[in-house]
C-alpha positions as a printed Julia matrix, in Angstrom:
187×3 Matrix{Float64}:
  0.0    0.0     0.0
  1.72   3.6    -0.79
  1.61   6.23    1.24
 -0.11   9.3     1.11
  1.97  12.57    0.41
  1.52  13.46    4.44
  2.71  10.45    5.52
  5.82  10.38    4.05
  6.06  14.43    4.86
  5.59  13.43    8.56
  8.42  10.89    8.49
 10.9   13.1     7.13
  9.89  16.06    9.61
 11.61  16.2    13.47
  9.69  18.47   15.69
 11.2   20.83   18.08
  9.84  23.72   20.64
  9.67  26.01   17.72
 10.68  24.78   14.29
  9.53  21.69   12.33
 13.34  20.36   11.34
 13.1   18.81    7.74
 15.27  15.37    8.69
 15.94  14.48    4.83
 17.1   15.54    1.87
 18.35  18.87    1.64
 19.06  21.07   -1.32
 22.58  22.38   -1.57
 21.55  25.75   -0.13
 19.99  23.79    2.96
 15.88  23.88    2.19
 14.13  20.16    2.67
 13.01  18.43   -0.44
 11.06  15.36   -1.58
  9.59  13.81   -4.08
  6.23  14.59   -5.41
  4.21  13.82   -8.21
  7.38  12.41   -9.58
  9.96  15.18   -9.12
 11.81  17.28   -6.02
  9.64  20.05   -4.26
 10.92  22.42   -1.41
  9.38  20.32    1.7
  8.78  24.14    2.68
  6.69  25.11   -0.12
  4.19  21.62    0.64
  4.32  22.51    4.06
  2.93  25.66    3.33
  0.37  24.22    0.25
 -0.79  21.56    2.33
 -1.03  23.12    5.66
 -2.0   26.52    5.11
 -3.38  26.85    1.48
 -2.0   27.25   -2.46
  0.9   29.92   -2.82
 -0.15  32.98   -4.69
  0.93  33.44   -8.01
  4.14  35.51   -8.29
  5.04  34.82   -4.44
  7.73  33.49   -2.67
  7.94  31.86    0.65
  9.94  33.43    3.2
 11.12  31.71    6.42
 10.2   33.64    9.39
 12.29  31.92   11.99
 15.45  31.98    9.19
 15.89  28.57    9.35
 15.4   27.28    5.71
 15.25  23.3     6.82
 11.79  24.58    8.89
  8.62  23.5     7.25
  6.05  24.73   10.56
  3.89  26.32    8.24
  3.14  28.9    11.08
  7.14  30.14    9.96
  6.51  30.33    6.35
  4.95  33.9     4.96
  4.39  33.98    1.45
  6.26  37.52   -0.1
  7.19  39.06   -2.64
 11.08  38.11   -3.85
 12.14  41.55   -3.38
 10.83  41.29    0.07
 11.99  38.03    0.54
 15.99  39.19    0.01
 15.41  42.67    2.05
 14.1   40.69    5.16
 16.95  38.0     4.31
 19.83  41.04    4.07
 21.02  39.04    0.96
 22.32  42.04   -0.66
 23.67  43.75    2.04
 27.47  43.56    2.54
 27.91  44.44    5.82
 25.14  41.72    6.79
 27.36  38.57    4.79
 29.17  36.47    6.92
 32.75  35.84    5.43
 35.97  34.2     7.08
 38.57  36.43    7.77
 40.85  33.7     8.34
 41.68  30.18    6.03
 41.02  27.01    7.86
 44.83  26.78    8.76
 44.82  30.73   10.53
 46.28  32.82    7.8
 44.73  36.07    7.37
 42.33  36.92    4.29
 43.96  40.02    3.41
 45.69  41.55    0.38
 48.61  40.1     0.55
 47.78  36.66    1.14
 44.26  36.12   -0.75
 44.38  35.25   -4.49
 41.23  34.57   -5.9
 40.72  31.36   -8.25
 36.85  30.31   -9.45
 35.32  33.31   -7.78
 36.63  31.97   -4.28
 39.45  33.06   -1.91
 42.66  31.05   -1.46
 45.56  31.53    1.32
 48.87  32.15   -0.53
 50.21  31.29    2.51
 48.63  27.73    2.44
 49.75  27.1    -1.26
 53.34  28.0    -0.91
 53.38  25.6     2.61
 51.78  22.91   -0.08
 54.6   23.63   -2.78
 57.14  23.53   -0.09
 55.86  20.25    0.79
 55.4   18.68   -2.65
 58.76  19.55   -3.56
 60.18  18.43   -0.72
 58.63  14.86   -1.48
 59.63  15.13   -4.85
 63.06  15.43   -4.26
 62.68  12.4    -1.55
 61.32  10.61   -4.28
 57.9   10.27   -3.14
 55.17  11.14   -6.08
 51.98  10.39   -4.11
 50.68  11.42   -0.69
 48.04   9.43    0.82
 47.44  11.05    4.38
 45.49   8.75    6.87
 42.51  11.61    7.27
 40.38  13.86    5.09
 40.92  17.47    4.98
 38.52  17.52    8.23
 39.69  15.33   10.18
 38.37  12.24    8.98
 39.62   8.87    9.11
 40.29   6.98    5.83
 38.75   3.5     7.09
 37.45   1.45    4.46
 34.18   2.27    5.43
 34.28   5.72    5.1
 36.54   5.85    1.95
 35.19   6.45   -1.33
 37.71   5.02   -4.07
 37.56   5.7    -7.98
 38.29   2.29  -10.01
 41.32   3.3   -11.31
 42.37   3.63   -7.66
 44.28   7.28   -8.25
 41.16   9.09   -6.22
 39.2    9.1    -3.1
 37.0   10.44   -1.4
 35.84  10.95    2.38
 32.45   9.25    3.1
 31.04  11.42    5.79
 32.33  14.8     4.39
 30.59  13.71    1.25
 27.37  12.95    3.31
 27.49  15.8     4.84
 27.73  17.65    1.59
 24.67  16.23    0.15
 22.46  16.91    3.9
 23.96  20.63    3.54
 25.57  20.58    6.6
 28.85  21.16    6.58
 29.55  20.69   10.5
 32.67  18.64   11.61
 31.52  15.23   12.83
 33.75  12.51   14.04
């Protein structure tokens, strides 16, 4: 027997004190989706449709509580999109959060930033990398294989994505996290 649309809506949703947290699939930019009527919706948008009524035509749906996993339809306010990015400070610089620092504690600044694919890189970090990849070189070595991801890590065999040619891999639960949108460190 299938299930109806709410039922598999409730099993994806985690309720807290205040906001319904969408416990499934997330988009890259961290909104819930699912499956319906054969292709992915914003869980936020049938929250809203099926709790609350259709959206109006030409209206977006703006999170109240600015938590864009929520789908408690009493967060959701359907707006215009103009309204939607003034509330959300999207095009306000002063309101974007960026690092000041690279992962390893360099400063962002003039000197040491280069930019490469419309992101920031340390210089600092690449010459410690050519340092180090020379230094291998000239020890012989042509391949590093550390025993952790970037973050930490482990490279078990059960967290270890390998290509089939064996010359790439890739860290499980980074790549998990990835795909949930969630970017935290977990061990």
């Amino acid at each position: 027997m299938s299930k109806t649309t709410e039922e598999r809506f409730w099993e994806k949703v985690r309720r807290t004190d205040t906001c319904w947290e969408w416990a499934a699939s997330l988009t890259d930019s961290g909104y819930g989706q699912m499956y319906f009527q054969g292709r992915p919706e914003k869980a936020h948008r049938l929250s809203y449709e099926m709790f609350v009524g259709p959206i109006p035509e030409g209206l977006h749906i703006d999170h109240l509580c600015r938590n864009r996993a929520c789908v408690n339809p009493e967060h959701l306010e359907p707006v215009t999109i103009s309204e939607n990015l003034r509330r959300g400070n999207a095009w306000d610089p002063a309101n974007r959060t960026h690092p000041t620092h690279c992962p390893a504690g360099h400063a962002f600044d003039a000197a040491n930033t280069y930019h490469y694919k419309n992101k920031r890189h340390c210089k600092a970090c690449k010459a410690i990398r050519q340092t180090n990849r020379r230094a291998l070189a000239h020890a012989g070595v042509t391949e590093v294989r550390p025993d952790a991801c970037p973050k930490g890590h482990a490279f078990t065999p059960e967290n270890t994505y390998v290509r089939t040619n064996g010359k790439w891999r890739m860290c499980r639960t980074c790549r998990n996290n990835r795909q949930r949108g969630t970017r935290t460190h977990q061990n």
